[in-house]
C-alpha positions in Angstrom: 137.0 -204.0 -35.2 135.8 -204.5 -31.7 134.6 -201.6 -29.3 136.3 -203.9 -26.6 138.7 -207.1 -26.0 138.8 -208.1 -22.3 141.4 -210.5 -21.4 140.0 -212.9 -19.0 136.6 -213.6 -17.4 137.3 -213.9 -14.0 136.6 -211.5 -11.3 137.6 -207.7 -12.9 137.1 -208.6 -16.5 133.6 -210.0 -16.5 132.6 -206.7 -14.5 133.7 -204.3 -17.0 132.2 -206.5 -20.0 128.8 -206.2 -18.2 128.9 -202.8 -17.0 130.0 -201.5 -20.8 127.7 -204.4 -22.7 124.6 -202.8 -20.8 125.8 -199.1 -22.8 125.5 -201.0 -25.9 129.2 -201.5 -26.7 130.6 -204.1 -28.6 132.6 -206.8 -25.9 134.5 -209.1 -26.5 135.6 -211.8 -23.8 138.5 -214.3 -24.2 139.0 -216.7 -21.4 142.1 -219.1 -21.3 140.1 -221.3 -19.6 136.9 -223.1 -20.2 133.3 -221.8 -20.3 131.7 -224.7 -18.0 128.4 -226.0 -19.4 126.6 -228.2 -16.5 128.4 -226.8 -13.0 126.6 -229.3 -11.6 127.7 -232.2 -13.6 131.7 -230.9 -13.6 131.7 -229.5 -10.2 130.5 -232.3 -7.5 131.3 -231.8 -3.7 134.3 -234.0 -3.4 137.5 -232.6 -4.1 139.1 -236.2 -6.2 136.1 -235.6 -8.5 136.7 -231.6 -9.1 140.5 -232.0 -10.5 141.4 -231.1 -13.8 138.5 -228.9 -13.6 138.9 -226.0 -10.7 142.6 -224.9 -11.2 145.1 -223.1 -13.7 145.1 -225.3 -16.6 143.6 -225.9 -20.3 140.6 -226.8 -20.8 140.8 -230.5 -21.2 140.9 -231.8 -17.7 143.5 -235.0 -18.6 146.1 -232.0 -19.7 148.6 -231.2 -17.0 148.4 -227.2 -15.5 149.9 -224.8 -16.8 153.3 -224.4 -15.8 154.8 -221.9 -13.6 157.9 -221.7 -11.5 158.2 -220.1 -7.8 161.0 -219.1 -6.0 159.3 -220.5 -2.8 158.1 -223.5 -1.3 154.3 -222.6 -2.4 151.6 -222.2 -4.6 149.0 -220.3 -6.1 145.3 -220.5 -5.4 144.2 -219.7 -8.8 141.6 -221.0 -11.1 141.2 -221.3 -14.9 137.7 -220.5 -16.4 134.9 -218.0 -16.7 134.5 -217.0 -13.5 138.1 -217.0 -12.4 139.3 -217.5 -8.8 135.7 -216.3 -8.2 134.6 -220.0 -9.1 136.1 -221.1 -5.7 136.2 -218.3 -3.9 134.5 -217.9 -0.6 132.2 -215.0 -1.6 133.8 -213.1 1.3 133.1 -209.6 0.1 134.2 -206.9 2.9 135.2 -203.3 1.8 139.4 -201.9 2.0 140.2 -200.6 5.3 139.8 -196.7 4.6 143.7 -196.1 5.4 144.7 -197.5 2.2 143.4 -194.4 0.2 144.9 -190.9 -0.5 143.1 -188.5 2.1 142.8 -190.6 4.9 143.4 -188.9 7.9 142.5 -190.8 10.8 144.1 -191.7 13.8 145.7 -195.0 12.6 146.8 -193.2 9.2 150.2 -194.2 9.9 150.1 -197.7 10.8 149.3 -198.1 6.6 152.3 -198.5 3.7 152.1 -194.8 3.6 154.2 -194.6 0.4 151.7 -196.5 -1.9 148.4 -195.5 -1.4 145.6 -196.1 -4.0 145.5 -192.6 -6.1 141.8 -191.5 -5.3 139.6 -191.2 -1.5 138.1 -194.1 0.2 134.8 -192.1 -0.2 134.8 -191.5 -4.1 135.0 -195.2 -4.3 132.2 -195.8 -1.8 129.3 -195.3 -5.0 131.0 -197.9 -6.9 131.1 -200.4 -3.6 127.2 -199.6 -2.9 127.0 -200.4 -6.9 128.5 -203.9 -6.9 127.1 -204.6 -3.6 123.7 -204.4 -4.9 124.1 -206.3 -8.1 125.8 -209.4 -7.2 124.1 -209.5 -4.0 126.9 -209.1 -0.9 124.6 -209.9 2.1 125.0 -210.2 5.4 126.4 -213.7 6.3 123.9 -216.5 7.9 125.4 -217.5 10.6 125.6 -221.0 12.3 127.1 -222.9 15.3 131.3 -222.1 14.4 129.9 -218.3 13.8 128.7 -218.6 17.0 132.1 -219.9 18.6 134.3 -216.8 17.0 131.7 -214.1 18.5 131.7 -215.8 21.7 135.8 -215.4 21.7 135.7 -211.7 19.9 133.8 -210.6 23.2 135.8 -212.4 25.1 138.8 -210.3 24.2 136.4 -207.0 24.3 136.7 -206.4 20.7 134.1 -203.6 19.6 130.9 -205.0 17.1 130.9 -203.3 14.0 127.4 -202.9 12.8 128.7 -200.8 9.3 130.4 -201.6 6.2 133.1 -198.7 6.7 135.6 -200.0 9.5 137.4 -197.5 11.7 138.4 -199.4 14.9 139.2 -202.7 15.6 136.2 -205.0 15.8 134.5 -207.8 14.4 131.4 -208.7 12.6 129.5 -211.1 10.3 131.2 -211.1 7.1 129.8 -209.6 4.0 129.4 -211.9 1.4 128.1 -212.5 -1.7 126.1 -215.8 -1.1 122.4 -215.9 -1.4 120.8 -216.4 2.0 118.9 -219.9 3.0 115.7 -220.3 2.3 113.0 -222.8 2.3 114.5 -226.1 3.2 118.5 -225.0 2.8 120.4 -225.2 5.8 117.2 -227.2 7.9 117.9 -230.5 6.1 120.6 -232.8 4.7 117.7 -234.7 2.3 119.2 -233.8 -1.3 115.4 -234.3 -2.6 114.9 -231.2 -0.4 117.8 -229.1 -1.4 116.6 -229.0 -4.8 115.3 -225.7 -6.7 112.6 -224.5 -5.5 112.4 -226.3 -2.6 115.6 -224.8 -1.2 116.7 -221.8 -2.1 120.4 -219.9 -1.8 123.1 -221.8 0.2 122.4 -225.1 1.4 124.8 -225.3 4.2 126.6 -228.3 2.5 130.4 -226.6 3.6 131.8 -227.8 -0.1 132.4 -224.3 -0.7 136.2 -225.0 -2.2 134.7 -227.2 -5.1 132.4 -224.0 -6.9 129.0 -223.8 -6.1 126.7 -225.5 -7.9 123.9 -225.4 -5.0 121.4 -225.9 -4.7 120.8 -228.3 -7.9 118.4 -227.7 -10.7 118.8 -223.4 -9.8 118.7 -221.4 -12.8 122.3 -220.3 -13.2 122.4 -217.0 -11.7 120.3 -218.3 -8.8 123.2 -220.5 -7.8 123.8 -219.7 -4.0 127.6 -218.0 -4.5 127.9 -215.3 -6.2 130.9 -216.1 -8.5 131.4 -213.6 -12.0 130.4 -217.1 -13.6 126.8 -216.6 -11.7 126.6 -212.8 -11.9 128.5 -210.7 -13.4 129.0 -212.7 -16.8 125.8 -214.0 -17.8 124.7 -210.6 -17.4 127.3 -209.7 -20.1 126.4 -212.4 -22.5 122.2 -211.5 -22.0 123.0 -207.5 -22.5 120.8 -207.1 -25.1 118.0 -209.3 -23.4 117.6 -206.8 -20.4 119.2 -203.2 -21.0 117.3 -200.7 -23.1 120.7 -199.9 -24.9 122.3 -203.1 -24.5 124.4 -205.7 -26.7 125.2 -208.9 -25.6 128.8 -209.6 -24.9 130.4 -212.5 -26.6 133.0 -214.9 -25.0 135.5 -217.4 -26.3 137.0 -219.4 -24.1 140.0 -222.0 -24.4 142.0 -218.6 -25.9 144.7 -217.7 -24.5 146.2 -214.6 -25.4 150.1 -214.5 -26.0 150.2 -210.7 -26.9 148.7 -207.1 -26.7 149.2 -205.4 -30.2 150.3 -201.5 -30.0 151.0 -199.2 -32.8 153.0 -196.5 -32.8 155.9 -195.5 -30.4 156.6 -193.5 -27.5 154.3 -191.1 -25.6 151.8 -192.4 -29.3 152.3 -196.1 -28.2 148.4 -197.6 -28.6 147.3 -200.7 -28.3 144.8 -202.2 -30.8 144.1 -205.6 -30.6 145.7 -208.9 -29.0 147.0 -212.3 -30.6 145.5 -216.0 -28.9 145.7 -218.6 -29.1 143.2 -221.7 -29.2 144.2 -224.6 -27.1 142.6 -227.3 -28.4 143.9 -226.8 -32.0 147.0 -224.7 -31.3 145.1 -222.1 -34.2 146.1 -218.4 -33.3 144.3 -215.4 -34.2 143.8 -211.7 -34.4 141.2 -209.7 -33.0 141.4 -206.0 -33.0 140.0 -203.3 -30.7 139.6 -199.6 -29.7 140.2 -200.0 -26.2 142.0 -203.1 -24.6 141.5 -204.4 -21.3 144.0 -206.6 -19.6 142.2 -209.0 -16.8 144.0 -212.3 -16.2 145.0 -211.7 -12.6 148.4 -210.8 -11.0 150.4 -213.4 -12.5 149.2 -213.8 -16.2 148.9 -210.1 -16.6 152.8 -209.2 -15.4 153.6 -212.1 -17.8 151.6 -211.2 -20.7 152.4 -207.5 -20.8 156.7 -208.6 -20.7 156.0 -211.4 -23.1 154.4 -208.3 -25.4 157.6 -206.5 -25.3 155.5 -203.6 -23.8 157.6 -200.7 -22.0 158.8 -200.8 -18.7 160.6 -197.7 -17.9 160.1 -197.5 -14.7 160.7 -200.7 -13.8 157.6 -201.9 -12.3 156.0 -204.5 -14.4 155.1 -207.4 -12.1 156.8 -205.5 -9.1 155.3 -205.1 -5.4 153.1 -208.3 -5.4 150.9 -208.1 -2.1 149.9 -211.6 -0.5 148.5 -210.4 2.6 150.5 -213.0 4.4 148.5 -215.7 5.8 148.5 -218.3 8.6 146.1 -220.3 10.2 145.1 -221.2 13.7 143.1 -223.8 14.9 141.1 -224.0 18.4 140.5 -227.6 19.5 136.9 -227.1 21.0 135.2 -229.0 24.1 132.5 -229.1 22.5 130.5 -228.6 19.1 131.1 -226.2 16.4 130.1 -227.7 13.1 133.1 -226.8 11.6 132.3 -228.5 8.5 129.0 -226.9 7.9 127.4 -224.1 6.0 129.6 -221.1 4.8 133.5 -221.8 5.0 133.8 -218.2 6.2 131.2 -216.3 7.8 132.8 -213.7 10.4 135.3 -211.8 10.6 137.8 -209.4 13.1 139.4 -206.4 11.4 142.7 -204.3 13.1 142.7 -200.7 11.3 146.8 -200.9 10.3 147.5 -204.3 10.6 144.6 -206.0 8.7 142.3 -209.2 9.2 141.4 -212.6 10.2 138.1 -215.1 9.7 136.6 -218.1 10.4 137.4 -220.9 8.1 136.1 -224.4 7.5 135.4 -227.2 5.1 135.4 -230.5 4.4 138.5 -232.7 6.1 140.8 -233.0 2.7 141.0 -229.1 2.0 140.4 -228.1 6.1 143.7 -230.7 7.2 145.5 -229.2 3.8 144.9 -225.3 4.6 144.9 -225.9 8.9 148.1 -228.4 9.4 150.3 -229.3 6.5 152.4 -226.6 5.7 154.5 -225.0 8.2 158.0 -222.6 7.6 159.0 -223.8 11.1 158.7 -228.0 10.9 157.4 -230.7 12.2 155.3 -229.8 15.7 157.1 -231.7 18.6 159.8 -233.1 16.4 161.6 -230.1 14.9 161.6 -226.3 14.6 164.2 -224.9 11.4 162.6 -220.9 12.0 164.7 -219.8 14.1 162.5 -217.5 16.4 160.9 -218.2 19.5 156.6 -218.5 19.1 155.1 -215.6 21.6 151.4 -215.8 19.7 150.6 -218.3 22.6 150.0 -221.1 20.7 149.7 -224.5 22.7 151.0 -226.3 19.0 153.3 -224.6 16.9 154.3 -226.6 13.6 153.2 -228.9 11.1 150.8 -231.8 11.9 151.8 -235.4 10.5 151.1 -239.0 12.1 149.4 -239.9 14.8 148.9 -236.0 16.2 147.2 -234.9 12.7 145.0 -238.0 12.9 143.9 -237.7 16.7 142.8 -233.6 15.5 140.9 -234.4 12.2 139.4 -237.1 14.3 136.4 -234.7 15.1 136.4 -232.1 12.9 133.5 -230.8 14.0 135.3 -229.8 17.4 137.5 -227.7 15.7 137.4 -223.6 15.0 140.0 -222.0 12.4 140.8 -218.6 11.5 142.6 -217.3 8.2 145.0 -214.5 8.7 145.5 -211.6 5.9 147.9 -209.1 7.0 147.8 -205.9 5.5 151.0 -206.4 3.4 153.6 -203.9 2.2 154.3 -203.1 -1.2 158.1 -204.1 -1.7 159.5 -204.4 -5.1 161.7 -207.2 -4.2 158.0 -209.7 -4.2 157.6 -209.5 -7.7 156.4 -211.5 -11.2 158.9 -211.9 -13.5 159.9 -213.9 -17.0 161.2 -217.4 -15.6 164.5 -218.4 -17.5 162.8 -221.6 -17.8 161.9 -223.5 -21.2 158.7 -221.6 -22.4 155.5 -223.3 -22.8 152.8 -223.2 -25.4 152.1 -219.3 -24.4 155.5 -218.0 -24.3 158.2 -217.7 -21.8 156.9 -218.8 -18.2 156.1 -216.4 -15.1 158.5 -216.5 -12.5 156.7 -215.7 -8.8 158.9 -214.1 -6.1 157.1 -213.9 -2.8 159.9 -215.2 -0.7 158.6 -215.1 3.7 162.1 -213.3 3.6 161.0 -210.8 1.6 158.1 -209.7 3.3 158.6 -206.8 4.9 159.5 -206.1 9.3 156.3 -204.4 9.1 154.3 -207.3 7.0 156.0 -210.1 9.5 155.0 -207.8 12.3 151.5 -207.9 11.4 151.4 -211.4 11.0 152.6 -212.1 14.6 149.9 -209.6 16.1 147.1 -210.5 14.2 148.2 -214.3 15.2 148.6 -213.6 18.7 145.0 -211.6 19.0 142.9 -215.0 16.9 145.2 -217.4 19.3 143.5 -215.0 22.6 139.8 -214.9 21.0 140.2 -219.1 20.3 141.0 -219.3 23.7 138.5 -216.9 25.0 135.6 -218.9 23.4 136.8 -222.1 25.2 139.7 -223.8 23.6 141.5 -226.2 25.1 144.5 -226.6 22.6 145.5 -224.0 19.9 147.6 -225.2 17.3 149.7 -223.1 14.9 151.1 -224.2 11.8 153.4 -221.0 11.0 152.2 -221.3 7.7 154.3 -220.9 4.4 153.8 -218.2 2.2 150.2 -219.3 0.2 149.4 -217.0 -2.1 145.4 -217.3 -2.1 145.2 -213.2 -2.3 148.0 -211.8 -5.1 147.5 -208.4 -6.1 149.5 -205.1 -6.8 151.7 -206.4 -9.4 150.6 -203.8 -11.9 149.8 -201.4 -9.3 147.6 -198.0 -9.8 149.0 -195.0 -8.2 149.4 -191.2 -8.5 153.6 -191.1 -9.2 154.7 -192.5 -12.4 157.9 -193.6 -11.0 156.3 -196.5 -9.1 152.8 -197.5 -10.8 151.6 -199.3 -14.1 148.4 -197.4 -14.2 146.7 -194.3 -13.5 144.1 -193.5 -11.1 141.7 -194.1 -14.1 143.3 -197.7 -14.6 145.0 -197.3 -17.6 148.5 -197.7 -18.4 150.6 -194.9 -18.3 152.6 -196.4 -21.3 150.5 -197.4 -23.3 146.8 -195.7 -24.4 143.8 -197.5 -24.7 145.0 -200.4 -22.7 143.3 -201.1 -19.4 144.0 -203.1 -16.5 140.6 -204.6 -14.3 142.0 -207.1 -12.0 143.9 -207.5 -9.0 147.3 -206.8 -9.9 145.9 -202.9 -10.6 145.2 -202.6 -6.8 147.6 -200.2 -5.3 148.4 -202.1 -1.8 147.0 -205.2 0.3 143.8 -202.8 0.5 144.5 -202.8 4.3 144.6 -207.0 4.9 140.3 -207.5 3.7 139.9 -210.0 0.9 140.4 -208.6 -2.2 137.9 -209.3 -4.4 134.8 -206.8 -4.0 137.5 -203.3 -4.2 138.6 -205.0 -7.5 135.1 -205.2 -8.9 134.5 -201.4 -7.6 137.5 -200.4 -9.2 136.5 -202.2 -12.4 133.2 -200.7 -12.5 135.0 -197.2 -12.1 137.5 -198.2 -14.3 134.3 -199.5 -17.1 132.9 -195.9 -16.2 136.1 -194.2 -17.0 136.7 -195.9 -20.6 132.9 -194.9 -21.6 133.5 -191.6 -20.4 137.2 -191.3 -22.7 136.8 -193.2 -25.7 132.9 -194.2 -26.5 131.2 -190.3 -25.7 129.4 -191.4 -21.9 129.1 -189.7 -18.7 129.2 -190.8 -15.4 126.9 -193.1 -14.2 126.9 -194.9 -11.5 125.1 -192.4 -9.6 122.9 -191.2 -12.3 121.6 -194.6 -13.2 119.7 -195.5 -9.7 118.7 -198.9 -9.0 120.2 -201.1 -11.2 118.6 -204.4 -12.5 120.7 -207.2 -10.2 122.1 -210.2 -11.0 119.0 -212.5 -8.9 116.3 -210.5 -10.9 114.1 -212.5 -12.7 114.4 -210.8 -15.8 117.8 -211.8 -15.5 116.9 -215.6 -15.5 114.5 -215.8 -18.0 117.3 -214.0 -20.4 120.0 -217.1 -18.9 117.2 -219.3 -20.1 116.7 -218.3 -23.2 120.5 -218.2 -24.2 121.0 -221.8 -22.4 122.8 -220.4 -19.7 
């Protein structure tokens, strides 16, 4: 019997099997997905040469995803692997706006989804934030030529500069990320004999940032420049023993999916002991059983699992009140030059305490023309409009791109400034995961995603507009002569809440400790445990905080520990080099 089984290695589960592998406990990984060998060999910067590799699918790259079905025109951005999303991710790593917690009282503190707050303060989670901060690294962005465009427009429009991590007023500032700074010839040269360990060091400006990072080449494996749980977090795990006093090294298997979480007895005695996978290549399932159970495998897969389980829903909110932090995306056409496709794809950022968030975004021309002009809910720009409302964000453009108009605005792309909104989106039981009536696959009946732009809420679509309407007046602040708005589609690039924590058993999963309230000894450490949009900020670095709590919380219940995050110091990071030589030992 294992100490632990963590289902899934992406961005909550690989923290928790590194946090409790350091105290010596015996982890236990499985990964649907596929535990790359050479990144730099299966990821290269083009995006025809990275399919069947970065997305939600088996391991062998010629095998078709795995299906899902949505009652929207949309997708998920979500990606199969060690690592997780976090493999394409753009190590954007800013803190939740402070509203979203119990306690708040500020002045905004009802602008926020009042009714579903997380079940704990802002500042008790703070340690834990300062924790994962330090061992991934989350830096302060470097900043290049489009940076320079969106703080030009952010003073423009008289928006206050936020020098802290803790945001209280709208403002704007370099993002926090977790991407290794430049150094020595990265970001001062496009010679690839000079972006080469050691020569460069941490990002090398190429703007491939949607293909994983595997820059610069020849970097030992945690010195890659972002900071993915497939760089950090989980070799970490698997060297344990290599670098903690107390530690055991984690074990992963990968290509194992798991079709169900095994309980024992009934009731308020429910348990769970182990879970049943299944191997992908060989179709061979198998048995592994635990003490404690922790469910990872994102907002989707862990909905689906837990219903495919047969696990109790009393309340009725398995897979309910999926947040999405509703996006759009505008697009400045510049006068002049902004190296749009260069360096980090998001670097800065504008937060609005209540209504949520927007960045800069760029890239290379296939992903920046997919994300910027393709998809629209109102139709073709200058040919049709199906939404029914009248635009009043300001926009010059509103609508889809196609023909000769898309062609004449990807022409230069380095003319060209974008910025991402994430609203800070309601928690509505109507946006939900659910058990598609679909034929079932290989795994078991099929999840069914509900995030309907209908169903967002007259708050949500409110936000959306006025976040909109302020990055349209900052574009054209910092010299725009044509904004263009697609009215985006709903694009699910930030799901969370399914499973939600929170402090009144009629409408939460989990406790505040992250463990079911249904079931003991089973654990949920990803996104779908996150108790609202966390305020409109990207996602990912609250979730890792929460999982390090959450790590903290089963040591503390069921293997005889104490608190430690604050007890422990300075902890050994992810970039230390006692850290690599343990990677290179292990052929990591």
């Amino acid at each position: 019997m294992r100490d632990v089984i963590i289902i899934g290695a992406g961005g909550g589960g690989a923290v928790v099997a590194k946090e409790l592998a350091e105290q010596g406990l015996d982890v236990l990984m499985l990964e649907a997905g596929r535990h790359t060998g050479d990144a730099e060999q299966e990821w290269p910067l083009y995006e025809s040469a990275s399919q069947g590799v970065l997305r939600w699918g088996p391991t062998n790259p010629a095998m078709g995803p795995w299906r899902r079905e949505y009652a929207q025109a949309s997708t998920a951005f979500q990606t199969a692997g060690v690592g997780g999303t976090t493999l394409q991710y753009f190590g954007n790593s800013p803190r939740a706006m402070p509203g979203s917690f119990a306690g708040y009282n500020g002045a905004d503190k009802n602008l926020y989804d009042n009714n579903y707050l997380f079940p704990f303060s802002y500042d008790e989670l703070k340690p834990y934030y300062r924790w994962v901060e330090k061992i991934l690294p989350v830096q302060t962005a470097a900043l290049g030529t489009k940076e320079e465009v969106f703080i030009r427009g952010a003073e423009g429009i008289g928006l206050h500069y936020e020098r802290g991590k803790d945001v209280d007023q709208a403002s704007f500032r370099p993002q926090q990320n977790a991407i290794l700074q430049p150094g020595g010839h990265a970001g001062r040269t496009d010679d690839p004999q000079r972006l080469q360990f050691p020569q460069a060091r941490g990002c090398t400006y190429c703007g491939h940032c949607y293909q994983g990072c595997s820059m610069p080449r020849r970097a030992p494996r945690n010195l890659k420049a972002k900071r993915s749980t497939y760089n950090s977090y989980a070799p970490m795990a698997l060297t344990a023993d290599l670098w903690s006093r107390h530690g055991k090294a984690a074990e992963i298997v990968d290509d194992a999916f798991v079709t169900q979480v095994l309980t024992e007895g009934s009731g308020a005695s429910m348990k769970a002991v182990g879970v049943g996978f299944r191997i992908g290549a060989t179709g061979e399932t198998h048995v592994e059983t635990a003490r404690v159970v922790v469910m990872a495998a994102g907002a989707i897969e862990t909905p689906r699992l837990w219903l495919n389980s047969g696990l109790p829903n009393d309340n009725g909110w398995v897979g309910k009140g999926l947040t999405t932090h509703a996006t759009d995306v505008v697009t400045g056409v510049m006068p002049f030059e902004t190296k749009g496709s260069q360096g980090p794809a998001s670097a800065v950022r504008a937060d609005f305490p209540g209504y949520g968030s927007f960045e800069s975004f760029g890239g290379m021309p296939g992903a920046y023309a997919a994300n910027a002009f393709l998809g629209s809910e109102a139709g073709i720009a200058g040919i049709y409009d199906h939404s029914g409302e009248v635009d009043q964000s300001g926009a010059d453009v509103v609508g889809r791109l196609v023909g000769p108009a898309l062609k004449e605005t990807m022409s230069d792309i380095d003319r060209l400034a974008s910025i991402v909104i994430l609203t800070d989106d309601d928690v509505d039981p109507r946006n939900s995961v659910s058990l598609s009536s679909q034929p079932a696959d290989e795994n078991g009946p099929v999840p069914l995603v509900n995030a309907q732009t209908q169903n967002f809420t007259a708050r949500t679509r409110s936000n959306r507009e006025y976040l909109t309407k302020k990055a349209v007046e900052l574009l054209k602040a910092a010299g725009a002569t044509q904004v263009i708005r697609p009215k985006a589609p709903p694009s699910l690039i930030h799901m969370q809440s399914s499973m939600r924590m929170g402090s009144d058993p009629a409408n939460s999963v989990v406790d505040e400790n992250g463990e079911a309230r249904a079931v003991q000894g089973l654990y949920i450490a990803d996104n779908s445990s996150l108790a609202n949009a966390v305020g409109g900020p990207n996602p990912t670095l609250t979730t890792q905080a929460i999982a390090t709590r959450t790590a903290e919380k089963i040591m503390q219940k069921h293997f005889g520990g104490s608190g430690w995050v604050d007890a422990r110091g300075q902890p050994i990071t992810s970039v230390d080099p006692r850290i690599t030589l343990a990677c290179e030992k292990r052929g990591l």
